[in-house]
C-alpha positions in Angstrom: 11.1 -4.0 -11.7 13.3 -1.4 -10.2 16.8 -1.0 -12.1 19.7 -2.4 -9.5 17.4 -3.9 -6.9 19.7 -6.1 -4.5 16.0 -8.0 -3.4 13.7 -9.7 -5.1 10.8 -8.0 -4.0 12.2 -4.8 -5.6 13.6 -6.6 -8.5 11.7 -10.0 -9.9 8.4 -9.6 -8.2 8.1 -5.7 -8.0 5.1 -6.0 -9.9 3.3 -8.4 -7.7 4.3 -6.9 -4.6 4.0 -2.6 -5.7 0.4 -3.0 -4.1 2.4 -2.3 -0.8 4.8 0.9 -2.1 2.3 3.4 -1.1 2.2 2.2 2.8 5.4 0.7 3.1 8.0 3.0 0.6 10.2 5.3 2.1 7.9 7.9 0.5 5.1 6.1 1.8 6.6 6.4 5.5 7.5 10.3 4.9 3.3 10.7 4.0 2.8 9.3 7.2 4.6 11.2 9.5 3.5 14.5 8.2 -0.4 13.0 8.8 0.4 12.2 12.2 2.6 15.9 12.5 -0.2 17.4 11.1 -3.5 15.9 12.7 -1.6 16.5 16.3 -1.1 20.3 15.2 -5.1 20.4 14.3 -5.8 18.8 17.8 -3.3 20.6 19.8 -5.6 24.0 18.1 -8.4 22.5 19.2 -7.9 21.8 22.8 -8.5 25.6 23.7 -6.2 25.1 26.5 -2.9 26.1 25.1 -1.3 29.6 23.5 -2.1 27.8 20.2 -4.7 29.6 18.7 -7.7 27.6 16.9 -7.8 27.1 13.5 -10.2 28.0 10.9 -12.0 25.3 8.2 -10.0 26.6 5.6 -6.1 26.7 7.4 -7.3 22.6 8.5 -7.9 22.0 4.8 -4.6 23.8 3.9 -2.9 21.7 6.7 -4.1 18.1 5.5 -3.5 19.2 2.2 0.4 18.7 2.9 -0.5 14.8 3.3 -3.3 14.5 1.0 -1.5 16.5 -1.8 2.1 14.4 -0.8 3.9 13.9 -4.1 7.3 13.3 -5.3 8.6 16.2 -4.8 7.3 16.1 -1.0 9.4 13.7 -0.5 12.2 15.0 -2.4 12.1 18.1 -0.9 12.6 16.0 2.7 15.1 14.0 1.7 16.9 17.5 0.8 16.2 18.6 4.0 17.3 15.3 5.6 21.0 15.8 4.0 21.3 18.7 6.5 19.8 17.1 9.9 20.5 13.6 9.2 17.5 13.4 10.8 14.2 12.0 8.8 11.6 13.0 11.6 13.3 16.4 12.4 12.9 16.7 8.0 9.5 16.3 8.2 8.8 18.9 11.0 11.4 21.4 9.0 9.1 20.5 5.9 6.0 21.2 7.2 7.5 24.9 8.9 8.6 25.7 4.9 5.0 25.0 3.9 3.3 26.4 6.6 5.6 29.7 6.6 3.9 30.9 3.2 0.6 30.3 4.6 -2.1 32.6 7.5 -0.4 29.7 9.5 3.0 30.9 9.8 2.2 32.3 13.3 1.6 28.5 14.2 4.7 26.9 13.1 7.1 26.4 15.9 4.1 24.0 17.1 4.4 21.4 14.8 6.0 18.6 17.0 5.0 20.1 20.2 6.7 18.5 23.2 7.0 15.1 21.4 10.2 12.6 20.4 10.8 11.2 17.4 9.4 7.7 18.5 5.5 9.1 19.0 5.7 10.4 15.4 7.5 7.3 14.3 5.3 4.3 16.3 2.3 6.4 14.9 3.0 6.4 11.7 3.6 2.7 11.5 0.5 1.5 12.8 -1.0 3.9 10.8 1.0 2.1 7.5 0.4 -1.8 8.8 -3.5 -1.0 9.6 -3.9 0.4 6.4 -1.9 -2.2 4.4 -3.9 -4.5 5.9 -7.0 -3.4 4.5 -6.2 -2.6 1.2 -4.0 -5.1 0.3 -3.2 -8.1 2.6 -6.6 -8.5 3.5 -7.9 -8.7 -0.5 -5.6 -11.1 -1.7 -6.3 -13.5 1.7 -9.9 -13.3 1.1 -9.6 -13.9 -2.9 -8.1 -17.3 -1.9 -10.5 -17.9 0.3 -12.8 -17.3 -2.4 -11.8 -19.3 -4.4 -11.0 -22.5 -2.2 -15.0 -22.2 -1.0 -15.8 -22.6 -5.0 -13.6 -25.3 -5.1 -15.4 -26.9 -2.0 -18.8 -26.6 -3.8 -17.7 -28.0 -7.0 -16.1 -30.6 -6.0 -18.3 -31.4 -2.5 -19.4 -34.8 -3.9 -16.5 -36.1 -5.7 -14.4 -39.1 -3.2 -11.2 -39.0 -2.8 -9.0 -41.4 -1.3 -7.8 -39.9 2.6 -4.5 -40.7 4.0 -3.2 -40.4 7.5 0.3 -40.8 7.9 0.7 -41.4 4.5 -1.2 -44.5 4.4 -5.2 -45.4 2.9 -7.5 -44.0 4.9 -11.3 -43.5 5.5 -12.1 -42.0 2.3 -13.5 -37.8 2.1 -14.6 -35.9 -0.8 -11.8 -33.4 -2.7 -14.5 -30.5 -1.6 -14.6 -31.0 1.8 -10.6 -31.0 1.7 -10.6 -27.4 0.3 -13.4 -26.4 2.9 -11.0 -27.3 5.7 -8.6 -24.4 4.3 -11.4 -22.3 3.7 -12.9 -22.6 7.3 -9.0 -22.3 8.2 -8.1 -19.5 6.6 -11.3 -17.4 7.3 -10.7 -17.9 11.0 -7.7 -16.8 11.0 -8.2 -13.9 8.9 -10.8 -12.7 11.3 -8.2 -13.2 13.9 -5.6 -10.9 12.6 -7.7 -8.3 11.7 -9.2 -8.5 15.9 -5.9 -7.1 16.6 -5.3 -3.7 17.9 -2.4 -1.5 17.9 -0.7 -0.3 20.6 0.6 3.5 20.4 2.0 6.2 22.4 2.2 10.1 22.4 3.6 10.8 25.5 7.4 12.3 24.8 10.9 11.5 25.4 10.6 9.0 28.9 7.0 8.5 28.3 6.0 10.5 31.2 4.6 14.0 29.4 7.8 15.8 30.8 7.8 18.7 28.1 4.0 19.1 27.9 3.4 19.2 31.6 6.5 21.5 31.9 4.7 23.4 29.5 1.0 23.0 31.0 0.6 21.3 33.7 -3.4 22.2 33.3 -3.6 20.1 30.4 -5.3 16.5 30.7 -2.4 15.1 28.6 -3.5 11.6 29.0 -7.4 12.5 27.4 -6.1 14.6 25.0 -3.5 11.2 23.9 -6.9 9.0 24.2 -8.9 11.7 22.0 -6.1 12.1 19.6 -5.7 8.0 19.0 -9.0 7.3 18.6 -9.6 10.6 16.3 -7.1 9.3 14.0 -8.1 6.1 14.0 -11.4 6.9 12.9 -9.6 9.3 10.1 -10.6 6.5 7.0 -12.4 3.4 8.5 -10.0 0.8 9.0 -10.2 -3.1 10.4 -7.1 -3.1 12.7 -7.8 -0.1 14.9 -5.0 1.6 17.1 -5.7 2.0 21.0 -3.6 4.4 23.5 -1.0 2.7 25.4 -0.1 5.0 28.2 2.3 4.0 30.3 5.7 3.3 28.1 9.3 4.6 28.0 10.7 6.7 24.9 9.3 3.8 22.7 5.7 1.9 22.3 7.2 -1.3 23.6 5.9 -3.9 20.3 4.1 -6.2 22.4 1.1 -5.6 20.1 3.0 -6.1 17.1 4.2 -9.1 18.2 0.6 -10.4 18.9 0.1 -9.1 15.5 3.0 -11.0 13.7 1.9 -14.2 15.7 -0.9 -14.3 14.0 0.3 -13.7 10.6 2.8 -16.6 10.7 -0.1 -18.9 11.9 -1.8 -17.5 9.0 0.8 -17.9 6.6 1.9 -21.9 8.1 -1.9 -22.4 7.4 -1.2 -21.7 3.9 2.5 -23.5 3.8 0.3 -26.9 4.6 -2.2 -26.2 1.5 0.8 -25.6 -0.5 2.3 -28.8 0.6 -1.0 -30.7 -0.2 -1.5 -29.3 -3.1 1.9 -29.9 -4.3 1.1 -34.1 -3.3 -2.5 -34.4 -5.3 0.0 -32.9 -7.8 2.3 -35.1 -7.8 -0.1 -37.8 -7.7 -2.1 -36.4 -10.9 -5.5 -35.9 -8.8 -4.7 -32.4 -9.6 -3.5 -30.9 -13.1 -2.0 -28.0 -14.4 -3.1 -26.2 -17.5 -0.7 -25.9 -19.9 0.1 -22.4 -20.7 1.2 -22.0 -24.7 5.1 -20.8 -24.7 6.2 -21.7 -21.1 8.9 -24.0 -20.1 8.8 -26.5 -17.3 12.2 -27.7 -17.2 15.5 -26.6 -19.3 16.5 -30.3 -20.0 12.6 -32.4 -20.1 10.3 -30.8 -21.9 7.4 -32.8 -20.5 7.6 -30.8 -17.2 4.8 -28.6 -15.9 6.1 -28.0 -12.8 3.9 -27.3 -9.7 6.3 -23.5 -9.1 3.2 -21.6 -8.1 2.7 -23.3 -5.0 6.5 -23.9 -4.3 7.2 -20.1 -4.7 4.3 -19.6 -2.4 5.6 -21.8 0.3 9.1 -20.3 0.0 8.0 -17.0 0.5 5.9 -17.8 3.3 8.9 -19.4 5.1 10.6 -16.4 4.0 8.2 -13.7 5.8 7.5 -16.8 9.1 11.5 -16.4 9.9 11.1 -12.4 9.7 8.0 -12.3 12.1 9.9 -15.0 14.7 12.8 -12.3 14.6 10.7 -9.1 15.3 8.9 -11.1 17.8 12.2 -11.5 19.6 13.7 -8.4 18.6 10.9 -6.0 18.7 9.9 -6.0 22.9 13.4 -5.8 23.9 15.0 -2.1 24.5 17.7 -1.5 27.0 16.5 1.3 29.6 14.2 4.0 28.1 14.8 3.2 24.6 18.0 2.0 22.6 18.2 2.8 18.5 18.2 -1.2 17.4 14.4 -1.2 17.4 14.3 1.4 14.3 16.2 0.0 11.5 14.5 -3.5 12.5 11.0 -1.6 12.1 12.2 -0.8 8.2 12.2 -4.5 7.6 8.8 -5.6 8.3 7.9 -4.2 5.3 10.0 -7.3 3.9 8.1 -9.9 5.6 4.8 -8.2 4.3 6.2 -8.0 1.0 7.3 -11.3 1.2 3.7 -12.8 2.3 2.2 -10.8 -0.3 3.7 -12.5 -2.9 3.0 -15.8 -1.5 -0.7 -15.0 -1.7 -0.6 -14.1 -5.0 1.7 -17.0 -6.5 -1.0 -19.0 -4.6 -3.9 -17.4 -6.2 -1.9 -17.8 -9.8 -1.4 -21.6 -9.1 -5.1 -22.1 -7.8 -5.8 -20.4 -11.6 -4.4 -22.7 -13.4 -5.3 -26.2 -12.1 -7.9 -29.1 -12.9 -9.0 -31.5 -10.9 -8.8 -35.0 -12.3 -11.6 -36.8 -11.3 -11.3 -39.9 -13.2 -8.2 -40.3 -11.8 -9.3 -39.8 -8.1 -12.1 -42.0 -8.9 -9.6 -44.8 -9.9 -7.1 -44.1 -6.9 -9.9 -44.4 -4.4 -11.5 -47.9 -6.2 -8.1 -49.2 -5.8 -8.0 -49.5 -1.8 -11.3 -50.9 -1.1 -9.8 -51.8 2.6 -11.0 -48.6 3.2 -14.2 -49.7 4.3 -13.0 -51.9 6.6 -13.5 -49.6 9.4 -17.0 -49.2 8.4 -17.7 -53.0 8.6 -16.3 -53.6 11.6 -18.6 -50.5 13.2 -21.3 -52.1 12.0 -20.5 -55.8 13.4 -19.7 -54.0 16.5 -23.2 -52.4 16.8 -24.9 -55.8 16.3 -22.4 -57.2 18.7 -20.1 -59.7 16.8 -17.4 -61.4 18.6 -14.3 -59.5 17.9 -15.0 -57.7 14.6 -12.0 -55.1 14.4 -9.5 -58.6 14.5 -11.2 -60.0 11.6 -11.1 -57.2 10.2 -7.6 -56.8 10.4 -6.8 -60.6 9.6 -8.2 -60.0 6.1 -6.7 -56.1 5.4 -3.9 -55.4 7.3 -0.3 -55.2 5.6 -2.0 -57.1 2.1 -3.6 -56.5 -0.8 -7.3 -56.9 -1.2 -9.8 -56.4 -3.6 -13.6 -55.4 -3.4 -14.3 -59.1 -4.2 -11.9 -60.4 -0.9 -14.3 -58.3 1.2 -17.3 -59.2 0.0 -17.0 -62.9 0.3 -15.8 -62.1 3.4 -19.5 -60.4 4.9 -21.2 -63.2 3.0 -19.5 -66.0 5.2 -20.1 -63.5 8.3 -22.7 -65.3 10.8 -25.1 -62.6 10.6 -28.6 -62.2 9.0 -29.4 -61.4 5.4 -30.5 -57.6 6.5 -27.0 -57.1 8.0 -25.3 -58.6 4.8 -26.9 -56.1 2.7 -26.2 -53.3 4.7 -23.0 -54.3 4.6 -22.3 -55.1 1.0 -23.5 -51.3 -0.5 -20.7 -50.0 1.1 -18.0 -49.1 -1.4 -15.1 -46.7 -1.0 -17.0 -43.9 -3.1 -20.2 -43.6 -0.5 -18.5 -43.9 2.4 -17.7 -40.7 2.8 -19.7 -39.8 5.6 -20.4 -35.9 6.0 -17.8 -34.8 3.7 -20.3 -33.3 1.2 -22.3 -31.6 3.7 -19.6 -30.1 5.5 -18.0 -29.1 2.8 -20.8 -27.3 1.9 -20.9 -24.7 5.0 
C-alpha cells in the first residue's frame, strides 16, 4: 500500500494490482521512452544513409544499457530534469545526451530524437507498455481462471443441476457443463484480444516526414518506419504485435486501441455474467464458501460468509467497462493535427487495466475458496420433476400422438407436480408398453442430454 494514495488501486489493492507498476508507473513510462529513444538512435546508425556514423557492438550495448540498466535514480534524475523543461519527453532526450556525453558516443548525441515529436516517442512507448502488460500479467491471470473453470467442468461434468431460463425450471444440465460455457467463453475471447495489433507512427510533427525529408530527402523514410516497428516489435517476443500506421497527423489516431478496449470490455462483461451466476448458485447454497478461521462476514450477523469475492470482481469490472467506453469515445477524436486532451486521458488507461486486474484476481480468490454442494443440487433438481416434460412430449411427438405438448402443459403448467403425477400420467397414455418404458426412466438427473460430453471439450 502506498502511504496517501487518493485510489484504491494505489492504496487497498496495491498489492494485488503492483504486477502492473513496472509497465504502467510513471517510472515504468520514463523506461519506455528512452527504449524507443534509444532503439531509433541504433537504427538511425544503421541505415548508412545519414551523417550519423555506425555504431560499434560495444557503444549498442552501452546504449541499451540506459533502458536495461533503468533504476530509480534514472528516473529521478528525469524528473530533475523535467523541473526545468516541464517537458517529460524533452527530459528523456536531455537524459540520454548527459549519459551519452561521458561515453565514445558523445559525437552522436544531438541525434537522439532526430526529426521526431513528442507524440512518435509517446504512442511508441505505450504500445510498447500495453503489449507487454498484456503478456506478463493480464494474459496469466485470464488464463489461470480459465484454468481453473475447465477443472471445474471435469469434476463436476456429470453432476445435474437444475437449469433456469428466465428464472424459471428448465431442461435440466450438469454444473460442469455450466463452467465449460465460461471456459469456452473466456478462451475465445482471450484469443481475440491478444489477435489485436497496434497501430503506431514515427513520422514527425504533421505526420508527413517534414524534418527528415528536409533533412534527407534520399532517405526511404516510410521503410526505414516499417523496419524500425517491426525491429522493435520483435525486441522480446510478444502476443500483441505493433504494425506501422503511416498516414496520421501529429498523433496515431487510437483507432486500434479502441478495437483493443472493445474487446477487453467484452472480455471483462463475459466475466461480470459468471460473477452474477456465481453469486445466485450462492445464494441458493448449490455453491459454498469455505470458511476461513478469523474472518468476519458481517459486523452485526455473525453467521455471514458473504459471497465479496465475486462482488468486488464485478465492481471492478464495471469500474475498468466505463473507462474503456470513455477512451473509445475520447481516444479517436483530435481537433486538426493534434490537440493536448488525448495525453492526460492516455495516463488513465492504466486505471482501467489496474482495475480489471484486480477483478481477475478477486475472481480467482473466490473460485479458491468455494464447494460445490452436490447433495443440495441433487435435491433442487429432484424437486421440479416437470422438467421432463419436454422430453415426453418429444417423444409422443415422434410416435405421432395427438397433441402431446397440450397435455403436457394441462398436467405441468403454473402447478405443482410430483414424479408420481407424471408417471401415472404415461401409464394412462394410449401408447404401447415399449413406449411407456422409454418414457418412465426418464428422471430429471439423466435427462441431461450432452451436458457431460460437452463439458468435457
Amino acid at each position: 500500500m502506498i502511504k496517501g494514495a487518493i485510489n484504491s488501486l494505489d492504496g487497498r489493492y496495491f498489492e494485488k494490482t503492483r504486477a502492473l507498476a513496472p509497465y504502467f508507473s510513471e517510472e515504468a513510462l520514463m523506461r519506455y521512452r528512452v527504449m524507443m529513444e534509444v532503439e531509433y538512435l541504433i537504427a538511425l546508425s544503421a541505415i548508412g544513409k545519414t551523417a550519423l556514423r555506425k555504431f560499434s557492438p560495444a557503444e549498442i550495448k552501452i546504449l541499451r544499457s540506459l533502458y536495461g540498466n533503468f533504476n530509480d535514480a534514472s528516473y529521478e534524475n528525469i524528473k530533475n530534469i523535467e523541473k526545468t523543461t516541464n517537458h517529460d519527453v524533452k527530459a528523456v532526450e536531455y537524459f540520454i545526451k548527459e549519459k551519452l556525453a561521458k561515453t565514445s558516443l558523445k559525437d552522436s548525441v544531438e541525434w537522439v530524437h532526430f526529426a521526431l515529436t513528442s507524440e512518435d516517442t509517446n504512442n511508441i512507448s505505450y504500445a510498447l507498455m500495453i503489449s507487454d502488460s498484456l503478456d506478463y500479467v493480464i494474459k496469466p491471470a485470464i488464463s489461470r481462471i480459465v484454468t481453473e473453470l475447465n477443472n471445474l467442468a471435469k469434476k463436476y461434468k456429470n453432476l445435474p443441476m437444475l437449469a433456469r431460463t428466465h428464472g424459471q425450471p428448465a431442461s435440466p444440465t450438469t454444473f460442469g457443463k455450466e463452467m465449460s460455457v465460461f471456459a469456452h467463453r473466456l478462451d475465445r475471447g482471450l484469443n481475440h484480444l491478444l489477435g489485436q495489433r497496434i497501430l503506431v507512427k514515427l513520422n514527425g510533427a504533421s505526420g508527413n516526414y517534414n524534418a527528415h525529408m528536409a533533412a534527407y530527402p534520399n532517405v526511404d523514410w516510410l521503410k526505414f518506419t516499417k523496419d524500425f516497428i517491426l525491429r522493435l516489435d520483435k525486441l522480446e517476443p510478444r502476443t500483441l504485435h505493433l504494425e506501422p500506421n503511416l498516414i496520421t497527423t501529429q498523433i496515431e489516431s487510437h483507432d486500434s486501441y479502441v478495437e483493443l478496449f472493445d474487446r477487453f470490455k467484452r472480455l471483462n462483461n463475459m466475466l461480470i455474467d459468471f460473477n452474477q451466476d456465481m453469486w445466485r448458485y450462492i445464494s441458493d447454497e448449490w455453491v459454498g464458501q469455505i470458511p476461513k478461521k478469523g474472518e468476519t462476514g458481517s459486523s452485526t450477523m455473525p453467521h455471514k460468509i458473504n459471497p465479496i469475492d465475486f462482488e468486488n470482481s464485478e465492481g471492478n469490472l464495471g469500474l475498468a467497462n466505463s473507462l474503456f467506453e470513455f477512451f473509445a469515445r475520447k481516444l479517436p477524436i483530435s481537433r486538426l493535427q493534434r490537440d493536448l486532451s488525448d495525453s492526460t486521458v492516455e495516463r488513465a488507461v492504466s486505471t482501467a487495466f489496474g482495475h480489471s486486474l484486480l477483478a481477475y484476481v478477486m475472481l480467482e480468490k473466490g473460485l479458491g475458496k468455494i464447494s460445490v454442494n452436490e447433495t443440495k443440487i441433487k435435491e433442487d433438481l429432484s424437486k421440479h420433476p416437470e422438467v421432463i416434460a419436454e422430453a415426453i412430449q418429444t417423444i409422443l411427438r415422434r410416435e405421432d400422438l395427438e397433441m402431446p405438448y397440450e397435455k403436457l402443459k394441462e398436467l405441468t403448467r403454473g402447478k405443482k407436480v410430483e414424479l408420481a403425477d407424471i408417471h401415472e400420467f404415461i401409464k394412462n397414455l394410449s401408447v404401447n408398453d415399449k413406449i411407456k418404458k422409454e418414457l418412465l426412466k426418464i428422471t430429471p438427473e439423466n435427462y441431461t442430454g450432452l451436458a457431460s460430453k460437452l463439458a468435457s471439450k
